[in-house]
N, C-alpha and C positions, 0 to 999 in steps of 0.2 A: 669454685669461684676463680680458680686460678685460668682455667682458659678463658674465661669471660674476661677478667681482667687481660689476658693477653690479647686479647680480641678487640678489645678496647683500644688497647696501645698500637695493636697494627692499624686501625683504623684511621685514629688519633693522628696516624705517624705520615698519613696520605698514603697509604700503600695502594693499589692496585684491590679492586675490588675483586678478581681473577688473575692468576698472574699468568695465563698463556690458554686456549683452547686445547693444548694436545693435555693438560695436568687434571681435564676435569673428572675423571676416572682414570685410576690407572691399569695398567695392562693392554689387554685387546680384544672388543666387543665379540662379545659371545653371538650375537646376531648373525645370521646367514646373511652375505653380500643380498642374495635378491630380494630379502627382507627389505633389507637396508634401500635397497636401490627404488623399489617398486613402493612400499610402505612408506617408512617410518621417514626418510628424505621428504617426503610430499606432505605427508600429516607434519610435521616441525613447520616448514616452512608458513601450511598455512596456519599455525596457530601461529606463528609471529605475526602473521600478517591480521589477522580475525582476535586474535585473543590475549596480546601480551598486555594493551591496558589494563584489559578486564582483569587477568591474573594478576597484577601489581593491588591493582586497587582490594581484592581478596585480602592477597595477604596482610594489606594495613590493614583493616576491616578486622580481620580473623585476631590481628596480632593486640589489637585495642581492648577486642572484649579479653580474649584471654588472659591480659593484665589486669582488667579491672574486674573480673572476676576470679583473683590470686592466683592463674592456673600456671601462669610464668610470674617466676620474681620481676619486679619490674627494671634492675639491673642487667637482667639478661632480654629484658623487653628493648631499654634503650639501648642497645650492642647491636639486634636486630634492625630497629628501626636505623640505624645509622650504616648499619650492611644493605636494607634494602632503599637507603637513599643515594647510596654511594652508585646503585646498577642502572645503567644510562640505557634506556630503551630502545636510543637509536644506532648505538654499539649492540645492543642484542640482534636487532634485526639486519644486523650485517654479516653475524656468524654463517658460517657455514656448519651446514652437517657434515657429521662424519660418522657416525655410530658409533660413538663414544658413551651415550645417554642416549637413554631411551625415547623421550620425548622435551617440550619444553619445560615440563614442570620440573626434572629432574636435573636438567641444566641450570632451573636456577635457583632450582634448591642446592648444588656443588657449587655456584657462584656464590651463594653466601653462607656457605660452609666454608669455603676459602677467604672470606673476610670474616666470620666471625667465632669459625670454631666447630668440629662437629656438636661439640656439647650443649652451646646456647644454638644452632643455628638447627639444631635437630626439635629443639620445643615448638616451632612454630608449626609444625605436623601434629600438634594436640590435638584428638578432637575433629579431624577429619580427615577424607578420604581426598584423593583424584575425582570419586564416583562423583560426591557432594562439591567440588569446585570445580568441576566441568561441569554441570546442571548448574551452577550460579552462572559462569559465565559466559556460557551458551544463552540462562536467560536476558542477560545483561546487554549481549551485543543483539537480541531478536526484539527485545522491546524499543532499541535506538531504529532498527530499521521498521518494526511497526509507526513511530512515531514518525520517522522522516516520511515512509507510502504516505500517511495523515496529511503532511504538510503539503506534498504533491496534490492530492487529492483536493487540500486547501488550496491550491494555486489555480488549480484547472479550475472550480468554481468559479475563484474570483473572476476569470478571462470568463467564463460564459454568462456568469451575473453579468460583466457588464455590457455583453451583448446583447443578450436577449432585453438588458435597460433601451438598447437602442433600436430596437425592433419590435416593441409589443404591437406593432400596427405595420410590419412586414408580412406582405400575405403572400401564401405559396401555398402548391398543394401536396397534402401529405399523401403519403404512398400504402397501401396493402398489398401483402401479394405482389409485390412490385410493380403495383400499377396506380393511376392518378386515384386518389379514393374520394378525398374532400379535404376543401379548403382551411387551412387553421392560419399560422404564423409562425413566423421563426422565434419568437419567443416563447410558443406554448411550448413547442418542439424542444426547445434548448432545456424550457424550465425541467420538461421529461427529465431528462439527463441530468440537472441537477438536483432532481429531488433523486434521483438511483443513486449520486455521489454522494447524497447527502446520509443515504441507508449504509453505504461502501463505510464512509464514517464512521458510522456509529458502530459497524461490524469492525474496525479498526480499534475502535475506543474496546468496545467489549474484549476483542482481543487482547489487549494491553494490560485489563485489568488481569485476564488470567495468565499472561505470562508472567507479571510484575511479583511473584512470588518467591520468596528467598528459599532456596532449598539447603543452604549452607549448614550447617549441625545434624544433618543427616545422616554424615559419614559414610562409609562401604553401603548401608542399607538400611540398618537398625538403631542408629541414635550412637548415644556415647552415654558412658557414664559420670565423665566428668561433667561440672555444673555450671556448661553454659547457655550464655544468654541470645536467643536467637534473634528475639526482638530487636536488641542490641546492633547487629551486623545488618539484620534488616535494616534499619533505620541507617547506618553507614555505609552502605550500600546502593540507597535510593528505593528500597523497595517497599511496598505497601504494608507489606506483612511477611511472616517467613510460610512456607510449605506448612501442612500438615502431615499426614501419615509419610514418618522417612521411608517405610520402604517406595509409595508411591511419587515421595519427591526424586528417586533414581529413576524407577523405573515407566512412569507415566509421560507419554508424549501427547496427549491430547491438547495440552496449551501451545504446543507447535502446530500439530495438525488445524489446529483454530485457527492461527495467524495464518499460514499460508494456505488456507480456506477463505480466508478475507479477503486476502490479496489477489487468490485467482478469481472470486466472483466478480473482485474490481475489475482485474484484465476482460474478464467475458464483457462485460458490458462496456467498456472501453474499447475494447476490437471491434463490438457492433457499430460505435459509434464512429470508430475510423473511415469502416464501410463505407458510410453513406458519406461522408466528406468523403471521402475519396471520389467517389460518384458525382459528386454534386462539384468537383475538380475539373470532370472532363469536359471535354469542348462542346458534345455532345448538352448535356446540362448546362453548363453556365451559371453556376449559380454563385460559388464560392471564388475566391481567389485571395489564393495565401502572397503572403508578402514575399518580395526578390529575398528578405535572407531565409527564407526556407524553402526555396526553389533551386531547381540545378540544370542548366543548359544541357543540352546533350552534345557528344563533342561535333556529329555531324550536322546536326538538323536546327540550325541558328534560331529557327521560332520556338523552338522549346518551352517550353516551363515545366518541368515535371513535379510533381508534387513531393518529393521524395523525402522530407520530414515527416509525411504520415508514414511512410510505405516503412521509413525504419521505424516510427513509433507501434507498426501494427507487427514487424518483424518481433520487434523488442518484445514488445504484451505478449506475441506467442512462446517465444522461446523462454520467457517470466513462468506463464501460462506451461509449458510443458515440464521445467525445472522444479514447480511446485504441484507436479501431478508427479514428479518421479518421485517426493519427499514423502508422500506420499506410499507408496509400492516400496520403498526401500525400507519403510516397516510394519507393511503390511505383516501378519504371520507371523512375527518376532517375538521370542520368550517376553513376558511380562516380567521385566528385571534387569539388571545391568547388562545392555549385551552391546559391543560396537557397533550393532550397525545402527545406532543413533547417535552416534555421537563423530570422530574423526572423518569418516567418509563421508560420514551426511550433513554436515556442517558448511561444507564450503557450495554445495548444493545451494541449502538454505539461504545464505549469505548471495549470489550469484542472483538465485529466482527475486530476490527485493530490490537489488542491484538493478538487474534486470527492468522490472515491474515501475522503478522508480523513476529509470530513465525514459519509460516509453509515458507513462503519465502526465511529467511533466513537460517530455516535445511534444505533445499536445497542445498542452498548457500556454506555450511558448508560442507554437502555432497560431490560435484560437486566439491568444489576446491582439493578434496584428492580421489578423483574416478580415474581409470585406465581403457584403452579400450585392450581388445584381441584382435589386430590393424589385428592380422595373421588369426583368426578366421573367422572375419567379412569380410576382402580379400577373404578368400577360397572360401565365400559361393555368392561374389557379381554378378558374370558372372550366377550363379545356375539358372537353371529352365527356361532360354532364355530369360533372365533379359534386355539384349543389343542388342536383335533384333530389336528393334526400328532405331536403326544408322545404319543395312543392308534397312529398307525399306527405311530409309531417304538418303542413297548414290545412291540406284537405281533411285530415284528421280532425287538427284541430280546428277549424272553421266547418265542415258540413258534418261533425259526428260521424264519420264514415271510419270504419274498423281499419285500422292499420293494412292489413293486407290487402286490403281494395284500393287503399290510397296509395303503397306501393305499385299493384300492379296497372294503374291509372296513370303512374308516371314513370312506368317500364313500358306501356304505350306511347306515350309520351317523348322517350328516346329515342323508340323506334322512326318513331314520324318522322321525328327531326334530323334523323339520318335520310330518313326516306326520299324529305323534299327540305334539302338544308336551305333554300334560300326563301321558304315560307315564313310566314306570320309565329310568332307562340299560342297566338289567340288559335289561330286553325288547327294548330298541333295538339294543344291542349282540350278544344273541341272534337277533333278526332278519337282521341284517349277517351275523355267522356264517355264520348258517345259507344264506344266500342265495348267499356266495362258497365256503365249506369244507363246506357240507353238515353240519355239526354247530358248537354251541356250544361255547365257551370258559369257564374258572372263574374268573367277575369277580363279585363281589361292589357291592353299590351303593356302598357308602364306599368300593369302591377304585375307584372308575369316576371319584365325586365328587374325590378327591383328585387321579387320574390329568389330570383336566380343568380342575383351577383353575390361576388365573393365576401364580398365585404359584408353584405348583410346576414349572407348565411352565419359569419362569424358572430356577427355583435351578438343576431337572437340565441347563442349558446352560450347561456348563463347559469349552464351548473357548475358547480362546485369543479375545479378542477378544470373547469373549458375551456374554449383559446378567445373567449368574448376580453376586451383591454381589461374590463374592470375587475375582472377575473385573474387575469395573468399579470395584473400591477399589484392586484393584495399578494398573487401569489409569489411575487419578483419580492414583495416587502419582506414575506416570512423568509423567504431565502437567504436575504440578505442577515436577516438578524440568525439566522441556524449559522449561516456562515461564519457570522462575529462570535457566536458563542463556539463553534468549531476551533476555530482559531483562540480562540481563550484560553480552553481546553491544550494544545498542542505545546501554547507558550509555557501555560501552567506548570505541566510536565516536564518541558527541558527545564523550565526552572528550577522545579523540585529536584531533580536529577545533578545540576549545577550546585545547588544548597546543599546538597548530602556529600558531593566531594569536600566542598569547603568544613562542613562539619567533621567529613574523617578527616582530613587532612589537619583540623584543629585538636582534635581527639588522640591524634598521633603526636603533633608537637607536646601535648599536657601528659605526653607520658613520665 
């Protein structure tokens, strides 16, 4: 007791939480220069940068339950607590490396050796590993970037919900193949896209749930035998629950693989989608037009507008996109068990690819809500090139009983004609066809040929489930909007939860 008591006094006394960087080992690192140089300088820094919240909040976490489950006297509890409140975060992240200590953890486990004592400042290593707090706070900082992709992901919706609100009766023609196919709308089109974000979601959520796992009391691999409480740090931590099998809360990376599996099928369908905006940008098309602040002159050519918000958000998703294919392959083949290459090299990867991923989602996002369609443009050209023959061979089906393939190639004659003698009748086009496959004419009239063929109507009579007919794409804009609102429910929930459990530890530490 008597260092704790002096521990006490120096703290009491305003001392210096550290009294100088060169005293925090003494001697001279055993470490090889190019260790030093190439290593263990880049791993420090980025855990300052990625991990020194996470590891503060650990340690209160860690140092709570082991109080109230007798493991530390709670004399030597409050000594700690008052050593680990005294270390200013933003003086850590100003250190410099030197190869004095091996990583962050060990600098600041001698920072509060040097405020409280080896004797009390060594208890707070009861009961775990490095193994066991680097898997909490690797899960710690992958679950905040799972939930921010989420909120992106909730952003970009909201900007295409309210578009496609203002175009469920915008017609244009969709594309196969990269060619005119048939007539829909830019609503049905967008709703596409938002029902895929909506799947992106819910493969976000799933992720979450399996990262949100406390691996804490796992230690090196195999547990402890002192009797703590995981539940406990779980719950002071934000997490849902702790790990199960310690050896596989070390050594299992599947809850990562997950997340950045989520994130990159977001990117793919996201880069698809750039695609065609981008397309739909050029002068060529005419269809889209992003607003002056995401556009960029060029320095010679004064007509410019280039679209160059997508071009980085489609850069971004890739190199998102390539960052979580490398996370990938770096542990491809790796022992099943503690080994570095999941954890300090791969770390700031991870971190980068959501980084990444988050920024190309949301200049989207950002795009999309101040974009305009040339609604008159994309009209002109929807009937183009025999876009709505499909609704002639599917009424002669269903109006004369004629098998599908007849009525197709009825009005695959049909095109031909109309190429043939483009300034003819439909009546004589359509009688030509006839006559050609059935050997006699049909009773079409020209107004019903012209009605049977416009865009508009092809749309409306497409009334299944999922169609681009309004009444179709206005229930389906309704359901989206409420997935949306429950999305967002979900996302606040969470940061909430997460805001609640610091307040709880941080209350839990003061009742020491």
């Amino acid at each position: 007791m008597a260092t704790v008591t002096a521990g006490l006094a120096r703290v009491a006394a305003g001392a210096a939480p550290w009294p100088g960087r060169a005293s925090i080992l003494p001697g001279v690192s055993s470490f090889a220069p190019e260790y030093v140089a190439l290593v263990l300088n880049d791993v420090f820094e980025d855990a300052k940068r990625l991990f020194l919240s996470q590891l503060r909040a650990i340690d209160y976490a860690h140092l709570v339950m082991l109080t109230e489950q007798g493991i530390v006297p709670v004399d030597a509890a409050r000594l700690l607590r008052t050593g680990l409140d005294r270390i200013d975060e933003d003086a850590v992240r100003l250190v410099t490396y030197d190869g004095t200590y091996e990583d962050l953890f060990f600098y600041l486990e001698q920072v509060l050796t040097d405020a409280c004592g080896h004797e009390v400042a060594g208890r707070l290593h009861t009961a775990r590993s490095r193994n066991d707090i680097d898997m909490t706070m690797y899960r710690m900082r992958l679950r905040d970037a799972v939930v921010d992709t989420a909120v992106a992901v909730e952003e970009l919706v909201t900007a295409l919900v309210d578009l496609a609100g203002r175009h469920l009766h915008s017609v244009f023609a969709a594309h196969t193949h990269t060619q005119p196919a048939q007539p829909s709308t830019v609503a049905h089109y967008l709703l596409a896209m938002i029902e895929q974000l909506a799947r992106d979601h819910a493969r976000l959520r799933a992720a979450y749930a399996s990262v949100n796992r406390n691996p804490l009391g796992a230690c090196a691999i195999t547990g402890t035998g002192f009797p703590i409480d995981r539940d406990r740090t779980s719950a002071l931590l934000g997490f849902d629950g702790p790990t199960g099998n310690t050896y596989g809360s070390i050594a299992t990376v599947d809850y990562l693989l997950e997340a950045v599996g989520a994130l990159a099928v977001t990117l793919v369908g996201l880069g698809r989608f750039v695609q065609d905006l981008m397309l739909w940008c050029t002068a060529e098309f005419g269809y889209l037009r992003l607003s002056d602040g995401y556009v960029q002159c060029s320095s010679i050519m004064p007509q410019k507008r280039n679209p160059v918000a997508l071009e980085h958000a489609r850069a971004l998703g890739s190199k998102a996109l390539g960052q979580a294919q490398g996370v990938t392959l770096a542990v491809h083949n790796t022992p099943f068990g503690d080994i570095v290459d999941t954890e300090d090299d791969l770390q700031p990867l991870v971190a980068n690819a959501f980084r990444d991923g988050i920024r190309a989602i949301r200049l989207v996002a950002g795009a999309m809500s101040q974009a305009t369609f040339d609604v008159e443009k994309m009209a002109s050209r929807a009937a183009a090139g025999g876009t709505t023959v499909t609704e002639l061979a599917d009424t002669l089906a269903r109006s004369h009983a004629l098998p599908f393939r007849v009525s197709h190639e009825i009005a695959a004659h049909f095109v031909a004609e109309r190429r043939r003698l483009p300034a003819g009748t439909l009546v004589d086009a359509l009688a030509a066809a006839t006559m050609a496959v059935l050997g006699r004419t049909l009773p079409y009239t020209e107004a019903d040929l012209q009605e049977m063929l416009e865009a508009r109507y092809f749309i409306e009579v497409r009334q299944t489930l999922g169609g681009p007919a309004p009444a179709r794409t206005s229930a389906a804009l309704a359901d989206a909007t409420r997935a949306l609102t429950a999305d967002c429910a979900w996302s606040a929930g969470v940061r909430r939860d997460l805001l609640e459990a610091t307040v709880r530890r941080r209350a839990a530490v003061e009742a020491l």
